[in-house]
C-alpha positions as CSV (number, residue, x, y, z in Angstrom):
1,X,-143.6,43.2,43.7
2,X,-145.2,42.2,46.7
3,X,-143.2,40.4,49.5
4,X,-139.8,41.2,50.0
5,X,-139.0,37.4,50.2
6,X,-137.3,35.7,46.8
7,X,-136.3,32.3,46.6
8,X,-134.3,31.2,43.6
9,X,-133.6,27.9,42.5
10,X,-130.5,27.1,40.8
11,X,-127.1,28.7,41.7
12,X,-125.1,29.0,38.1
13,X,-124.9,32.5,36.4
14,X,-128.6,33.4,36.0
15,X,-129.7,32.2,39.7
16,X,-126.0,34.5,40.9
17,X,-126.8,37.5,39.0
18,X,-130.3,37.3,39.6
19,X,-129.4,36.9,43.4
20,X,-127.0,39.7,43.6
21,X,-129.2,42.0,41.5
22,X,-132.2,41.8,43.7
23,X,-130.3,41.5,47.0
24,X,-129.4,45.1,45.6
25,X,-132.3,46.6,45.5
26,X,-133.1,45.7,48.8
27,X,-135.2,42.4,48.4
28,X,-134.2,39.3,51.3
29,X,-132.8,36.4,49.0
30,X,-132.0,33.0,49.6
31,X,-130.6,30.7,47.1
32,X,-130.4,27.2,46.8
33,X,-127.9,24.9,44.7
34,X,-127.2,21.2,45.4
35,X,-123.8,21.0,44.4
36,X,-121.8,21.7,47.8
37,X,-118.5,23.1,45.6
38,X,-120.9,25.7,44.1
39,X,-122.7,26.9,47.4
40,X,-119.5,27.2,49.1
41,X,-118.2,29.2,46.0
42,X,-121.5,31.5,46.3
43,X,-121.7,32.4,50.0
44,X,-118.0,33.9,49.3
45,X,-119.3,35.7,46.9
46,X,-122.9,36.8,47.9
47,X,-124.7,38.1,50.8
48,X,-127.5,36.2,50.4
49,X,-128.8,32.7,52.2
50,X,-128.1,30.2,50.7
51,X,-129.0,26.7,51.3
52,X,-127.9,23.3,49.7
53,X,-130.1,21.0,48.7
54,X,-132.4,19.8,45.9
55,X,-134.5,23.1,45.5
56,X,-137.1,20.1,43.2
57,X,-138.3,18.5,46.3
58,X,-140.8,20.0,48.5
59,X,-138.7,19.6,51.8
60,X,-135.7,21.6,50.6
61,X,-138.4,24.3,49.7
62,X,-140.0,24.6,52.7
63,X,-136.4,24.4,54.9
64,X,-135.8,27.6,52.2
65,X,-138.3,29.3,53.4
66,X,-141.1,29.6,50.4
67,X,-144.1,29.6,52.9
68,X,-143.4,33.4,52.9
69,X,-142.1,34.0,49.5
70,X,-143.7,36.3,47.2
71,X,-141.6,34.7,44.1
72,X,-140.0,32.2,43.1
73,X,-137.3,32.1,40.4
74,X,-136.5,28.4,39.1
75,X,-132.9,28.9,37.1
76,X,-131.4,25.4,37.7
77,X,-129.9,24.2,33.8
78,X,-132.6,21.3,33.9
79,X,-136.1,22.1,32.4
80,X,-137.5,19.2,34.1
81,X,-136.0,20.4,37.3
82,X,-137.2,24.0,36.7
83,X,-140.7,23.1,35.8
84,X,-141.1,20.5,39.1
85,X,-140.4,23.5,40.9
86,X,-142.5,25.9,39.7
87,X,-145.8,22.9,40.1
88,X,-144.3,22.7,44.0
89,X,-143.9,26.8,44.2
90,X,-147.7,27.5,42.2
91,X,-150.1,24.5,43.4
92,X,-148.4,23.3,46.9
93,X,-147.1,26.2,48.3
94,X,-149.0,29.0,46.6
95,X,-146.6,31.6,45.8
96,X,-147.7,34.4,44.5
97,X,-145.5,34.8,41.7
98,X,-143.2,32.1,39.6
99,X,-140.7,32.5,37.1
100,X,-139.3,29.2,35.4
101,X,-136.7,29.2,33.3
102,X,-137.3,26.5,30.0
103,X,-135.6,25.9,26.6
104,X,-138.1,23.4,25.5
105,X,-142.0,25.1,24.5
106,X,-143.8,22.2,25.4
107,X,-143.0,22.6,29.0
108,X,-143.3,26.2,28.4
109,X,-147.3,25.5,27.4
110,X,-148.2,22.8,29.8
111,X,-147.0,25.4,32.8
112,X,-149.0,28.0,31.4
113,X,-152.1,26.2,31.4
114,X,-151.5,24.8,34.6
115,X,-151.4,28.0,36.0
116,X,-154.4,29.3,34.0
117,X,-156.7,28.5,37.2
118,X,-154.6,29.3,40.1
119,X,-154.3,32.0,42.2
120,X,-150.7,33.1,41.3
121,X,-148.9,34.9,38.3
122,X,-146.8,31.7,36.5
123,X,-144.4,32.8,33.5
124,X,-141.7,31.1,31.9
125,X,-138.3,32.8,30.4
126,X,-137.1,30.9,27.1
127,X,-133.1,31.8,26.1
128,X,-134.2,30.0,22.9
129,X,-136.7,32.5,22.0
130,X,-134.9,35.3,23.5
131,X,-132.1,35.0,21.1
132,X,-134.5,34.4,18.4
133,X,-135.7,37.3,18.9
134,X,-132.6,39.4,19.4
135,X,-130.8,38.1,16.5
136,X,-133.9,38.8,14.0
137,X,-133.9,42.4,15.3
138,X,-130.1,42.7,14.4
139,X,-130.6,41.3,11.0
140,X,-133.1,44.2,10.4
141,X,-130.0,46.7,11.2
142,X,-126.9,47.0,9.7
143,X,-124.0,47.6,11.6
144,X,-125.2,47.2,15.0
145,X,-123.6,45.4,17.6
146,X,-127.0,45.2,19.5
147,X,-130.8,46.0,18.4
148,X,-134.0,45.5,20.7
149,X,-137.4,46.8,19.2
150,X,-140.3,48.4,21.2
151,X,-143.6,49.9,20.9
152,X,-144.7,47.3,18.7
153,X,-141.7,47.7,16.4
154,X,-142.2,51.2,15.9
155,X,-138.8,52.0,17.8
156,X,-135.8,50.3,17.5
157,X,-132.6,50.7,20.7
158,X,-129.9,49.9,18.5
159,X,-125.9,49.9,20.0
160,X,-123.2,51.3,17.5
161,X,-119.6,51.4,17.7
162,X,-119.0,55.2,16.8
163,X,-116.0,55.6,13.6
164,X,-114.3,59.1,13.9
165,X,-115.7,59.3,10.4
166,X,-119.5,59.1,11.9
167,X,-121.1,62.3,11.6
168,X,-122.3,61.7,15.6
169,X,-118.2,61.9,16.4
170,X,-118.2,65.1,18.4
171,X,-121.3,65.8,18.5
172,X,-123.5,67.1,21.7
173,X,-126.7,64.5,22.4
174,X,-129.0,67.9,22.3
175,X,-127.8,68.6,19.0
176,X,-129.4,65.4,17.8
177,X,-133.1,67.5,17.6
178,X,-131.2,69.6,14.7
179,X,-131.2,66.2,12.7
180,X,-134.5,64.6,14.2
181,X,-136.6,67.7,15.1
182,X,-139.8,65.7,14.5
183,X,-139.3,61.9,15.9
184,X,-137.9,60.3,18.8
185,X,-134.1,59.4,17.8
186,X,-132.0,59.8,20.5
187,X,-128.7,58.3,21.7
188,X,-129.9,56.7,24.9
189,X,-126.7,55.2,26.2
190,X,-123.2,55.2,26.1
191,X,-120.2,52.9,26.8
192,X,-117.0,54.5,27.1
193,X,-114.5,52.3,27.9
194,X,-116.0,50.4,31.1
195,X,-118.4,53.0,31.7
196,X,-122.0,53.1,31.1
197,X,-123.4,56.4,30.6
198,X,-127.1,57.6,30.8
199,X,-126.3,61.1,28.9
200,X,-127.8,64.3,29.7
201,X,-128.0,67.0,27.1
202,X,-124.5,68.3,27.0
203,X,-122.7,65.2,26.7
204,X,-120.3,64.9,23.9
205,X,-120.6,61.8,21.6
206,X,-116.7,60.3,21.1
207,X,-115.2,58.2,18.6
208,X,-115.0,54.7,20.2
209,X,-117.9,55.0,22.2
210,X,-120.3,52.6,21.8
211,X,-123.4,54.7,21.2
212,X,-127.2,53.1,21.9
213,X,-129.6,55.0,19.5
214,X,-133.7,55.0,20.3
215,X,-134.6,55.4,16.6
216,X,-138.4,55.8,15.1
217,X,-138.4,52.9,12.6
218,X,-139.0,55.1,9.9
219,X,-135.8,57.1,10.9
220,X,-133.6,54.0,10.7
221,X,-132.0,54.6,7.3
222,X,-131.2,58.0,8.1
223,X,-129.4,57.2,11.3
224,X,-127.4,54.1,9.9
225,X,-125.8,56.8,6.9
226,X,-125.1,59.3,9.7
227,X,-123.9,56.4,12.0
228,X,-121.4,55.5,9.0
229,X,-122.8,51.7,8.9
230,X,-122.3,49.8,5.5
231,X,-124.6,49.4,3.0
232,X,-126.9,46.1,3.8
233,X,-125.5,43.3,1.5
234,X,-128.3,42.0,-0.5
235,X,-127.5,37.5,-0.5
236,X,-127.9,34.4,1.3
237,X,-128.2,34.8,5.2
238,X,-126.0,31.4,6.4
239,X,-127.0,30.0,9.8
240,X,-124.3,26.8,11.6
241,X,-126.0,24.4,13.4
242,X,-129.2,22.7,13.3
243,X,-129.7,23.3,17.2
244,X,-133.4,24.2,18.3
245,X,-132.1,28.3,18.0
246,X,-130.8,27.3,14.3
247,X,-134.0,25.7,13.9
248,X,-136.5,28.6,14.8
249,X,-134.2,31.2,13.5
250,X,-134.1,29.6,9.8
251,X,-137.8,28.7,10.3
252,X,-138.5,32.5,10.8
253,X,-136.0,33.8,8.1
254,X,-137.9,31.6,5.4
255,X,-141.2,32.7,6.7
256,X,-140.0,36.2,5.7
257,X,-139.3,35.1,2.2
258,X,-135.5,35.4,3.5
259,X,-132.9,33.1,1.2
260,X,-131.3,30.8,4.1
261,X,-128.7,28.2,3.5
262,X,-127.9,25.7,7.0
263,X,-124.5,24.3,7.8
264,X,-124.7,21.4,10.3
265,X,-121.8,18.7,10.7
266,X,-124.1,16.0,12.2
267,X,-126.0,13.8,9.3
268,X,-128.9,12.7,11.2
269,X,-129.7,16.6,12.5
270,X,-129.0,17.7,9.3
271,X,-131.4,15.4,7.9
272,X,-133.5,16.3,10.2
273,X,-133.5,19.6,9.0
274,X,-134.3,19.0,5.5
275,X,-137.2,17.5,6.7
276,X,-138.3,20.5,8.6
277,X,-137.5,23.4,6.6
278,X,-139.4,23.9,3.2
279,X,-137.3,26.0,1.8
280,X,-133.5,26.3,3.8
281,X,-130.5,24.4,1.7
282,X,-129.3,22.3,4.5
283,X,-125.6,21.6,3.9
284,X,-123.9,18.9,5.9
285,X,-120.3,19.8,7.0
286,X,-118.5,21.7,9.6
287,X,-118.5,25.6,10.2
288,X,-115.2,25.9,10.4
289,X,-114.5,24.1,7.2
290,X,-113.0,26.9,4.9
291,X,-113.1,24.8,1.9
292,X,-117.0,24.3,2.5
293,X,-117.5,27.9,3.2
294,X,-115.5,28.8,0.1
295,X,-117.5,26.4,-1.8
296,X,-120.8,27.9,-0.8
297,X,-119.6,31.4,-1.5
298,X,-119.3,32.7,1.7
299,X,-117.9,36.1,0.4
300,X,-121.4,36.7,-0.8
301,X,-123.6,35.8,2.5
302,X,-125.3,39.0,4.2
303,X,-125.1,37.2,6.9
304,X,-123.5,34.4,8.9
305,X,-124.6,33.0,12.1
306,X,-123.2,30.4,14.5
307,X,-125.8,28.4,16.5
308,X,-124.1,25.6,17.6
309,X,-123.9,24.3,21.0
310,X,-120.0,24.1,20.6
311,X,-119.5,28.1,21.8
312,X,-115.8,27.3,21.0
313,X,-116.6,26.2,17.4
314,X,-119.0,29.1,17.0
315,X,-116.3,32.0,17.6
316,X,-113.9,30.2,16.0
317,X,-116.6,30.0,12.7
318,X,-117.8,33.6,12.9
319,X,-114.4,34.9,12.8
320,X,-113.7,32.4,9.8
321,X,-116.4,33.8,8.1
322,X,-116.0,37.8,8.5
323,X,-112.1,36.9,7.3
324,X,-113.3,35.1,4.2
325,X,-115.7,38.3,3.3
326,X,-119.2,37.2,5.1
327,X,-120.9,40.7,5.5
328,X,-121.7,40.7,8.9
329,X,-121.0,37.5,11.8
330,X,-123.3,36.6,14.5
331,X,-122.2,34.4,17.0
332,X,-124.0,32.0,20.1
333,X,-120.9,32.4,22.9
334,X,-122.7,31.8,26.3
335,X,-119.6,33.6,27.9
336,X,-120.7,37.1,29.8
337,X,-117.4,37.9,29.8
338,X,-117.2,38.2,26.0
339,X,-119.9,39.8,25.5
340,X,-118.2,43.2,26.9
341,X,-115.5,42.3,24.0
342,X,-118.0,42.4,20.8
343,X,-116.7,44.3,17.9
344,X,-113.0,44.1,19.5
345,X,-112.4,40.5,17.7
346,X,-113.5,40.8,14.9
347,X,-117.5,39.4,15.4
348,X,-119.8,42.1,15.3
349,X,-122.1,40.3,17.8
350,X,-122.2,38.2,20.2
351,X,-125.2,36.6,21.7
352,X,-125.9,35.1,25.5
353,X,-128.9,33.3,26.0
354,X,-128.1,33.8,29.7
355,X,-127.8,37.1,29.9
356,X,-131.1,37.5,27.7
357,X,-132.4,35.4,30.5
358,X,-131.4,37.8,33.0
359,X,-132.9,40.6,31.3
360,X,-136.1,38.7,30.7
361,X,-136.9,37.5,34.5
362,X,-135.6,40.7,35.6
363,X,-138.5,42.1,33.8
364,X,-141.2,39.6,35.1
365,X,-140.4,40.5,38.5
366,X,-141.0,43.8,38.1
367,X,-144.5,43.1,36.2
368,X,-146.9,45.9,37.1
369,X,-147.4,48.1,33.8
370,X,-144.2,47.3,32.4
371,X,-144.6,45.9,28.8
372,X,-141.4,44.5,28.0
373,X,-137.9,45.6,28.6
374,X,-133.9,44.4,27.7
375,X,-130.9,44.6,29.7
376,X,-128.0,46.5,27.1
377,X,-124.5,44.7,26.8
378,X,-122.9,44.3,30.2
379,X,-126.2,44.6,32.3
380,X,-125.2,48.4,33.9
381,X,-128.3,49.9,31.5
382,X,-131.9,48.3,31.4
383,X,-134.6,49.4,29.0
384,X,-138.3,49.1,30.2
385,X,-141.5,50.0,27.8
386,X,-144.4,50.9,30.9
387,X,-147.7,52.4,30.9
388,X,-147.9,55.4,32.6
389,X,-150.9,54.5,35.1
390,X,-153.4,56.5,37.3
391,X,-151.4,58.3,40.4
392,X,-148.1,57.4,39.6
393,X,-145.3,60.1,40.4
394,X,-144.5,60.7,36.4
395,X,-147.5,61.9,35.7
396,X,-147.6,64.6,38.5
397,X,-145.9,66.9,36.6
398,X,-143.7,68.1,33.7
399,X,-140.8,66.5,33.3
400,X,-138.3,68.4,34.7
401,X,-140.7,69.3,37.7
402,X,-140.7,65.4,38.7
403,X,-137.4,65.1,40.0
404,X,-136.2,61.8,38.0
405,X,-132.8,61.0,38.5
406,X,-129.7,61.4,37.0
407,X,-129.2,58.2,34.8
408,X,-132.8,58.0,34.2
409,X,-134.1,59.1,30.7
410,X,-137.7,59.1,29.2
411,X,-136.5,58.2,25.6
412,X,-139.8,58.1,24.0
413,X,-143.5,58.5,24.1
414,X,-146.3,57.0,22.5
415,X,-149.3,59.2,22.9
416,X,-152.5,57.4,20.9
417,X,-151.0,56.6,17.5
418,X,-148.3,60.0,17.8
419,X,-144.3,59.0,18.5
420,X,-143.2,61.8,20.2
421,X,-139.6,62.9,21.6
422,X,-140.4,64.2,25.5
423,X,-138.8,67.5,26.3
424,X,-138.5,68.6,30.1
425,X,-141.6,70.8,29.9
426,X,-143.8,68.0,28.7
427,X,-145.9,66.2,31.3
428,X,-146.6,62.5,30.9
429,X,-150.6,61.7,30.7
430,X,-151.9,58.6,32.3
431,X,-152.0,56.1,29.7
432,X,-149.1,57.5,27.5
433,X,-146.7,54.1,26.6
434,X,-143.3,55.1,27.6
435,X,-139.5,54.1,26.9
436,X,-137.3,54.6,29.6
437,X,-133.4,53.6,30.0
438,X,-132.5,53.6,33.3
439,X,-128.9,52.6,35.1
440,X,-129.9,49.2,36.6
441,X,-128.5,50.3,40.0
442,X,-131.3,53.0,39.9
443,X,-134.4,50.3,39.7
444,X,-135.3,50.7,42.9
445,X,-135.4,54.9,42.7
446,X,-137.4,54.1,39.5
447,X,-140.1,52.0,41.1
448,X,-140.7,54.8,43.1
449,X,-141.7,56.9,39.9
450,X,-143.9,54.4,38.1
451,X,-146.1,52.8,41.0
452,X,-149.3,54.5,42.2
């Protein structure tokens, strides 16, 4: 990124992690939050700037510094407030990049096209499509705790808790070529405990690990019987809450000729629903009724997912559910901290539109020739899909010549319309799409690998 100056707007979770992660890798931040109980909270916390005010109003800006930022991150929990900053950031002050964070698409649109004719890179981070998008991927994969897809869907990362039943129990990372000789499948990632683990060859897959597995799409079914996952339940996926993510996730499962049934305890949303969705059975009730969920014949959902915008209701649901025989739960709890916990409590996934958020920005402000790219559970592992360019340092030689380091791993390669597994005496050709994990404290070292 050019400029080494970042001012972000909006000092909750996203605008703190976003803060500590960059002043990390060496970028000058300053952060500004109006609530005076928060910024003195944060400056015990972070060694960043920080300045109170009301970062939607063009004097607070300037005080901040924005004149001579090259970005601008607008996290506050108001869309309105977000997207007023981003007009100030992109028209008034000119910065050269903005990043606003919005649930709602319409502000999502009018800031795009507002930006269409400026001289600045304007992009806006949606949790609600985010988790969309995550829990779809999960859907498609039994079993998993976590599932991102890249390459156009041709590879899924997908997190599973390892049984010592699995056939991976005990077994070396390198010896995964003797069961995938041909395709890139490859455990990418391990959590052991409260470490995160970028493995090398000779590492030893555990039971209890938490193993992340790049797998070629047409590998998947392989992997999940070797993983030890159950069979995928053929019935009714069942989403709680009509809340815009209940919405666009229903709206997408019927599109995929998916049979949805929709639990949502308010009548004029549920209504509402109805109206919206051709072919969803919208059910008014609570979740965590277990004489509705009985009644609808939970024990034979696929799925259930809680999308309410009472977390508390949500986990207490999703664990209802997998009790009364759902075949997998999915649950919206916007708590970090529980994320860490999935699989331990009976839910086999949790979802945080923040921390998808996180991931998200983190990736715009890298922009170059990265495609896309996903932070893994906990934030300690990123996962970045790039275009090797002209005269960048991976392409200078093979891969074990080019001094990538430890915790860095070139998962995949997409070479024209071949999926390949890199070995260390490959060399990466310039235009080659790559997927590389990476430990997030190592961005910085990466950047250094994929810029010309």
């Amino acid at each position: 990124m050019e400029g080494n100056e970042v001012l972000i707007v909006g000092g909750g979770l996203v605008g703190q992690t976003l803060a500590n992660r960059l002043s990390r890798d060496g970028y000058d931040v300053t952060l500004i939050d109006q609530d005076a109980g928060r910024v003195r909270e944060v400056s015990e916390t972070l060694d960043v700037q920080i300045v109170e005010g009301d970062g939607a109003t063009a004097p607070v800006l300037r005080n901040a510094g924005i004149e001579n930022a090259g970005l601008v991150v607008a996290a506050t929990e108001s869309d309105a407030a977000n997207i007023v900053v981003g007009f100030l950031a992109s028209h008034v002050f000119n910065t050269p990049r903005v990043v606003v964070r919005v649930h709602d698409a319409g502000y999502e649109e009018g800031f795009a096209r507002a930006c269409e004719d400026r001289p600045v890179e304007g992009v806006c981070v949606n949790p609600d499509t985010a988790s969309v998008e995550r829990i779809a991927s999960l859907l498609e994969v039994p079993g998993a705790v976590d599932v991102m897809q890249f390459i156009e869907g041709s590879v899924f990362v997908a997190g599973f808790r390892i049984h010592p039943a699995s056939d991976f129990a005990g077994l070396r990372v390198s010896d995964m070529k003797l069961l995938f000789a041909s395709t890139p499948t490859l455990a990418v990632a391990i959590q052991r405990g409260s470490e995160w683990i970028v493995p090398g060859g000779t590492e030893e897959i555990l039971a209890g690990d938490l193993v992340y597995f790049a797998i070629a799409r047409h590998e998947l079914a392989d992997v999940l019987a070797l993983v030890g996952a159950p069979p995928e339940r053929s019935g009714r996926i069942m989403v709680a809450g009509a809340s815009p993510i209940g919405l666009a996730l229903a709206s997408r499962l019927e599109k995929r000729d998916e049979r949805v049934v929709m639990v949502e305890e308010d009548p004029a949303a549920a209504q509402a629903a109805a109206s919206l969705l051709d072919h969803v059975l919208v059910i008014e009730g609570k979740a965590t009724d277990q004489a509705l969920l009985e009644d609808e014949e939970i024990d034979q959902v696929s799925a259930f997912v809680a999308l309410t915008d009472d977390h508390e209701s949500n986990l207490v649901a999703g664990l209802l559910a997998r009790r009364l025989g759902a075949g997998r739960s999915i649950v919206l709890v916007d708590n970090p901290a529980m994320v860490s916990m999935v699989g331990d409590i009976g839910i086999d996934a949790i979802i945080s539109p923040r921390l998808l958020t996180i991931g998200e920005t983190i990736r715009h402000i890298r922009g170059g020739d990265i495609r896309s790219g996903a932070a893994l559970l906990g934030e300690e592992v990123e996962i970045l899909e790039v275009d090797a360019s002209q005269d960048c340092r991976l392409t200078s030689a093979r891969l074990m010549d080019v001094g990538l380091p430890k915790g860095v791993l070139v998962a995949a390669l997409e070479r024209g319309e071949e999926l390949l597994l890199p070995r260390g005496g490959d060399q990466i050709m310039v235009g080659d799409r790559l997927l590389i994990v990476a430990k997030s404290e190592l961005s910085t070292k990466l950047n250094e690998f994929l810029e010309p």
